[in-house]
C-alpha positions as CSV (number, residue, x, y, z in Angstrom):
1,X,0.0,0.0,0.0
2,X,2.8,2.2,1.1
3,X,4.7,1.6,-2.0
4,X,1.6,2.4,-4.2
5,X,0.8,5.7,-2.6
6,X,4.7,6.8,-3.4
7,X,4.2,5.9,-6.7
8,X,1.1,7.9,-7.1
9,X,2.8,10.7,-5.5
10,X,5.7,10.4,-7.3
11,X,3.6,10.5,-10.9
12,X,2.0,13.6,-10.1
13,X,5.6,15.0,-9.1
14,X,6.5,14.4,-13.1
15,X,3.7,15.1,-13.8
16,X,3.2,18.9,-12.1
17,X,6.9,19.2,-13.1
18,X,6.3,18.6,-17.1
19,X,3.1,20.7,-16.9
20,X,5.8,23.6,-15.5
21,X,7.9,23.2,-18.0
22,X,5.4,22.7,-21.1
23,X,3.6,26.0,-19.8
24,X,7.3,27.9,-19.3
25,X,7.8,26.8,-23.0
26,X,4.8,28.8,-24.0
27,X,5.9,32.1,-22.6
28,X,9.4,31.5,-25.6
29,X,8.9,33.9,-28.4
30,X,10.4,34.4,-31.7
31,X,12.0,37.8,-31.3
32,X,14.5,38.8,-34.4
33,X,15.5,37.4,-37.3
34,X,18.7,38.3,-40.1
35,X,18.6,36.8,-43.1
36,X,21.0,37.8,-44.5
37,X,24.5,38.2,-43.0
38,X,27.4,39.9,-44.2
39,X,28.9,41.9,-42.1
40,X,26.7,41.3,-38.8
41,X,27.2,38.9,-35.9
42,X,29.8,36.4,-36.0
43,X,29.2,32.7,-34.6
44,X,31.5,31.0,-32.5
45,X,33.4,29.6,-35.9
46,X,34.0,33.1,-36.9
47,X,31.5,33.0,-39.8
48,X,28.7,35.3,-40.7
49,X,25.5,33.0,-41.0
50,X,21.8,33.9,-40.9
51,X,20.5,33.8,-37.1
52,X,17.2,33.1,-35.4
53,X,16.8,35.2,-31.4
54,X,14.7,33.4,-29.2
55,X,13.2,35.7,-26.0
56,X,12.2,34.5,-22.7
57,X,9.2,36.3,-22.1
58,X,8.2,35.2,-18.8
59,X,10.2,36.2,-15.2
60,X,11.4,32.9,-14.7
61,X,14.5,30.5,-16.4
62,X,12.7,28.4,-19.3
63,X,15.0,25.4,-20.9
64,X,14.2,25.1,-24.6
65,X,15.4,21.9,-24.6
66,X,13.7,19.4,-26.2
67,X,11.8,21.9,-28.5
68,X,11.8,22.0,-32.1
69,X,13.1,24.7,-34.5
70,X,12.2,24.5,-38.4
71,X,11.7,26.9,-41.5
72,X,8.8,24.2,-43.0
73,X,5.2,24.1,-41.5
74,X,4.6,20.8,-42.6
75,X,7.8,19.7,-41.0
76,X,7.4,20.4,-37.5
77,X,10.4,18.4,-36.1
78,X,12.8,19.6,-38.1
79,X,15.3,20.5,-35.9
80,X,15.5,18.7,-32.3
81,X,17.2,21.1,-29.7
82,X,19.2,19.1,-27.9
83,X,18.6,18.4,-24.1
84,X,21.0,18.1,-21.4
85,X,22.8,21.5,-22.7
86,X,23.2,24.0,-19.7
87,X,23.1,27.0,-22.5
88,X,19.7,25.8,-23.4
89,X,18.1,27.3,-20.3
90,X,17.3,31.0,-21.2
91,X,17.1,33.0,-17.8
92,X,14.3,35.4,-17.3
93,X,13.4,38.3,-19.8
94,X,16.8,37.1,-22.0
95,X,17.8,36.1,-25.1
96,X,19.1,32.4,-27.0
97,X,20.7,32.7,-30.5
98,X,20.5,29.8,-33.0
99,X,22.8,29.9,-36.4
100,X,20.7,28.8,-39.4
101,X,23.5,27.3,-41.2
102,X,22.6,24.3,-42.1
103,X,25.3,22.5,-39.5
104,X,24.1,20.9,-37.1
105,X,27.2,19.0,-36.5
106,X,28.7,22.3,-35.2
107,X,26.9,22.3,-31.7
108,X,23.5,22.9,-29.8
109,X,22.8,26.0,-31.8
110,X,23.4,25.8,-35.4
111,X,20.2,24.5,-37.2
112,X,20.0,21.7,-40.1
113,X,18.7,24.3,-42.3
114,X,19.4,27.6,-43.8
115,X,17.2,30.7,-44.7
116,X,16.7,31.5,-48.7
117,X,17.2,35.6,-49.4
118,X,15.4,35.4,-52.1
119,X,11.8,34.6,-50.9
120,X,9.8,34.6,-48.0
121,X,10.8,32.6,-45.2
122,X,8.8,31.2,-42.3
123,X,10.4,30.5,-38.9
124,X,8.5,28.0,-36.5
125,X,9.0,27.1,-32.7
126,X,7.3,24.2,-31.8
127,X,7.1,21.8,-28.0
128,X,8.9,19.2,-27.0
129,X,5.6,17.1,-28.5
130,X,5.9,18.2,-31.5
131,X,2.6,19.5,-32.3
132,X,2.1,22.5,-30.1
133,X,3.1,25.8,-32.4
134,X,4.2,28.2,-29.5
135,X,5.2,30.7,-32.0
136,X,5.9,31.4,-35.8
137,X,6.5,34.6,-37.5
138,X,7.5,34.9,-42.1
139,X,9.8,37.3,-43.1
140,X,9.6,38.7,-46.3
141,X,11.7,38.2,-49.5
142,X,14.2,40.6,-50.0
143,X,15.8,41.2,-47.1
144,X,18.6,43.7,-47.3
145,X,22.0,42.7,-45.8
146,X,22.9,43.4,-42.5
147,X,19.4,44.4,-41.8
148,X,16.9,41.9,-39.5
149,X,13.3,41.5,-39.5
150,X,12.5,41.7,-35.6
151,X,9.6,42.5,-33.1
152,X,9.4,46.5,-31.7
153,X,10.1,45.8,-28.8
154,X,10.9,42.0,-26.9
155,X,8.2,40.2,-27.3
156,X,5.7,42.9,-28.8
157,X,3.1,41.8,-31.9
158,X,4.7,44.6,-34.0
159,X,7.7,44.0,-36.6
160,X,9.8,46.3,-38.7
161,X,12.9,46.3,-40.7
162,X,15.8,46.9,-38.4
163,X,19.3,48.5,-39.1
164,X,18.6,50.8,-42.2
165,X,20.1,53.7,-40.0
166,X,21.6,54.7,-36.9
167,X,18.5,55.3,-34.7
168,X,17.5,51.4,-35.6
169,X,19.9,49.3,-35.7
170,X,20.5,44.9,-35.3
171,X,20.1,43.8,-32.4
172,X,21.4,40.0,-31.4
173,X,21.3,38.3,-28.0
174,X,20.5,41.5,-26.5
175,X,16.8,44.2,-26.1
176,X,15.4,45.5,-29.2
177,X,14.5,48.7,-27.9
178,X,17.1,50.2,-26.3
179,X,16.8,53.4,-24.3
180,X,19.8,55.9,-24.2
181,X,17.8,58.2,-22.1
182,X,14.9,58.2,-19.3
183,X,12.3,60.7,-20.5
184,X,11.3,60.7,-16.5
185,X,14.5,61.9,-15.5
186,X,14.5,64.1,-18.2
187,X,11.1,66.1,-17.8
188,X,12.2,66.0,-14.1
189,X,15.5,67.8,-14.8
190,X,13.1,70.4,-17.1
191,X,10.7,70.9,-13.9
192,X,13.6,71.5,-11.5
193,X,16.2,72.3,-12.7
194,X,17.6,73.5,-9.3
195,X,17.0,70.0,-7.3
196,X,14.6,72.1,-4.8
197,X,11.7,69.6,-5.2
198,X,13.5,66.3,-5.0
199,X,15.4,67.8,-1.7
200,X,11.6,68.9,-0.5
201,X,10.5,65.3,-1.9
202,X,13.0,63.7,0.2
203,X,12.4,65.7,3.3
204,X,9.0,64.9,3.6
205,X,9.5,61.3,2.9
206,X,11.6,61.3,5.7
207,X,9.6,62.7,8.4
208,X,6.2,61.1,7.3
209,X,8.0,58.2,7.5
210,X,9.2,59.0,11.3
211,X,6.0,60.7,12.5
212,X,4.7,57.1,11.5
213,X,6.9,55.0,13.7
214,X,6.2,57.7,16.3
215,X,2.7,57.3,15.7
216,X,2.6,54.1,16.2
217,X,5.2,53.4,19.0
218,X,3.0,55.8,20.9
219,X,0.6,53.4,20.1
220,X,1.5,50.5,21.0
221,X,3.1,51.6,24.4
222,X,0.2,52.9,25.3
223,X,-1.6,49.5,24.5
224,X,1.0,47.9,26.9
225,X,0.4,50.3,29.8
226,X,-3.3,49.9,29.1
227,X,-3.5,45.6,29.6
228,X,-0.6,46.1,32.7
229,X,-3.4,47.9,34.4
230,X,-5.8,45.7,33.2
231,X,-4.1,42.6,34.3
232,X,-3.7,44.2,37.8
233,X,-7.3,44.6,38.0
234,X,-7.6,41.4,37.5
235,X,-5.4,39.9,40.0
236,X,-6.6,42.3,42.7
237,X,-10.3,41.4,41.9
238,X,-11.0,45.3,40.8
239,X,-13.5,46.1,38.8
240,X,-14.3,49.9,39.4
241,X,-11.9,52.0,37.3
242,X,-12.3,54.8,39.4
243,X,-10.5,52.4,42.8
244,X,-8.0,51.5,40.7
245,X,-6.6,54.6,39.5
246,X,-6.9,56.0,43.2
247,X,-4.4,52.9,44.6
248,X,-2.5,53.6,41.1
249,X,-2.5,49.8,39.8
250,X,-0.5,48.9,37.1
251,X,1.7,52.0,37.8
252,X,5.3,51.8,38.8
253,X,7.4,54.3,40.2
254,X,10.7,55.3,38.6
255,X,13.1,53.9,40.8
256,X,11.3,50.5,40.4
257,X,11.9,51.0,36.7
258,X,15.8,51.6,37.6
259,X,16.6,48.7,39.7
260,X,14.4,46.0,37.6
261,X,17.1,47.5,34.3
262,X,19.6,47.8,36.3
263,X,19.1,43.7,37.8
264,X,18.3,42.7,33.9
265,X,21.8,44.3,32.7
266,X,23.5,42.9,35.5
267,X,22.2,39.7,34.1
268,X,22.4,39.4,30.7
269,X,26.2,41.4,30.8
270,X,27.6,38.7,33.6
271,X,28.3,42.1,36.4
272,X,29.1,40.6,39.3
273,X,31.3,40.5,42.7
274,X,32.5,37.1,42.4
275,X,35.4,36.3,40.5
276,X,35.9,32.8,39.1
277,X,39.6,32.7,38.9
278,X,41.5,30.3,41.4
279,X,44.8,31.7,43.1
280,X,47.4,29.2,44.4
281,X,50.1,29.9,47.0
282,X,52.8,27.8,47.2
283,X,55.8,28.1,49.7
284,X,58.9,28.7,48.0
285,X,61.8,26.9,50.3
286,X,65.6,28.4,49.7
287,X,68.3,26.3,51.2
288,X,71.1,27.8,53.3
289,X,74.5,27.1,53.2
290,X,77.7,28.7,54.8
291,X,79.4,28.1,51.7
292,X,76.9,30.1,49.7
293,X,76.7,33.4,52.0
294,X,77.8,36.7,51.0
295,X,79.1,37.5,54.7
296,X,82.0,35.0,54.0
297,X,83.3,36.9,50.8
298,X,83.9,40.1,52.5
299,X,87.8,40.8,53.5
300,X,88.5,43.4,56.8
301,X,89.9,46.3,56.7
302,X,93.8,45.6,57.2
303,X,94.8,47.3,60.4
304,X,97.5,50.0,60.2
């Protein structure tokens, strides 16, 4: 029975776990694509090939092994991605490049096909089943060199022709849209120009923020003193608020306060008047002899 129930539980383990990974898959997104390379990214031969980005587009590491590249849609399984490949696991929000070269015998990411320049050509990421499409996106014939066919922005329904011209240029294994300034920063630099506002900004962060913990250690010291009163009531058999505040329960003087910190320092910081060394006194004995005294060295005084 014992053995049955582990192997129940271990089934829905594999199971959970490949329903994890299946539904990470989905989140993988075809993000850029060059056709045509000539003077662009180099692969780890050296070589200038056509290249396929894929994007994580989910906050958490997705392995794309197992999953199937391929540039025909009647031919799904065209190209197994290996499993067992650390590189295959793309970490959150980044990027995995695969060379369409035609070479598989090259490593993990060069594909067993290549793209055709001169017509449209349709890129296609399927699961590890083989017939789940989690993406596909064509790119049209006549792709200029050096220039890709890629999303707007990571993982965005839009596409345009990238690298024409300096303010749009190829982008592998990194963002599409990259931002070389914060238009925040920048309409806040036009609004205060003299840093007046963030220093009254950061002021009155500041003491909000300790009116609150004043606020509410007032709070809950008054709580305290409120159920020490309470309590004494209690133990007294004192119901009548009025007799308790007359014999002052739950109050303590401030010399009480004093020696009960004073006993709980004394404590915790080992203050004492007993000390826990051990001193030993032992008799030193120095034997005498005539032979060794001083007295015996001395000459007199000749006599004249």
């Amino acid at each position: 029975m014992n053995k049955k129930r582990i192997g129940i539980f271990i089934a829905l383990v594999v199971a959970a776990f490949m329903g994890i990974q299946a539904q990470g898959a989905k989140s993988l997104r075809i993000n850029e694509i060059l056709v045509v390379n000539e003077e662009n990214f180099q692969d780890d031969y050296g070589l200038h090939s056509a290249w396929v980005e894929i994007f994580n587009t989910s906050f958490a590491s997705v392995n794309i092994g197992g999953c199937y590249l391929t540039d025909d849609l009647n031919n799904p399984t065209k190209y197994s991605i290996p499993k067992g490949d650390v590189l295959t696991l793309i970490k959150p929000r980044q990027h995995l490049l695969f060379w369409a070269d035609a070479k598989p015998s090259r490593g993990t990411f060069h594909l067993n096909f290549k793209l055709d320049p001169n017509k449209a050509n349709t890129i296609a990421l399927f699961d590890s089943n083989g017939k789940d499409l989690i993406d596909s996106v064509t790119i049209p014939a006549g792709q200029v060199a050096d220039q890709s066919w890629a999303r707007v922005e990571d993982g965005s329904t839009e596409w345009v022709q990238k690298g024409g011209n300096n303010s749009s240029y190829v982008t592998p294994s990194t963002n599409n849209m990259t931002l070389d300034k914060n238009d925040k920063i920048e309409k806040f630099k036009e609004h205060d120009a003299s840093g007046i506002g963030m220093a009254l900004t950061a002021m009155s962060v500041v003491f909000s923020g300790l009116l609150i913990l004043f606020l509410a250690f007032k709070f809950v010291g008054n709580t305290a003193v409120k159920m020490g009163k309470r309590n004494a009531m209690k133990v007294h058999g004192i119901t009548d608020k009025a007799e308790a505040k007359e014999q002052k329960f739950g109050q303590r003087a401030g010399e009480e306060f004093a020696a009960i910190s004073m006993a709980m320092h004394e404590y915790f910081e080992d203050v004492h008047d007993f000390e826990d060394m051990i001193i030993t006194i032992n008799k030193v004995k120095r034997t005498y002899s005539p032979w060794s005294s001083k007295i015996y060295t001395l000459r007199e005084t000749p006599r004249k």
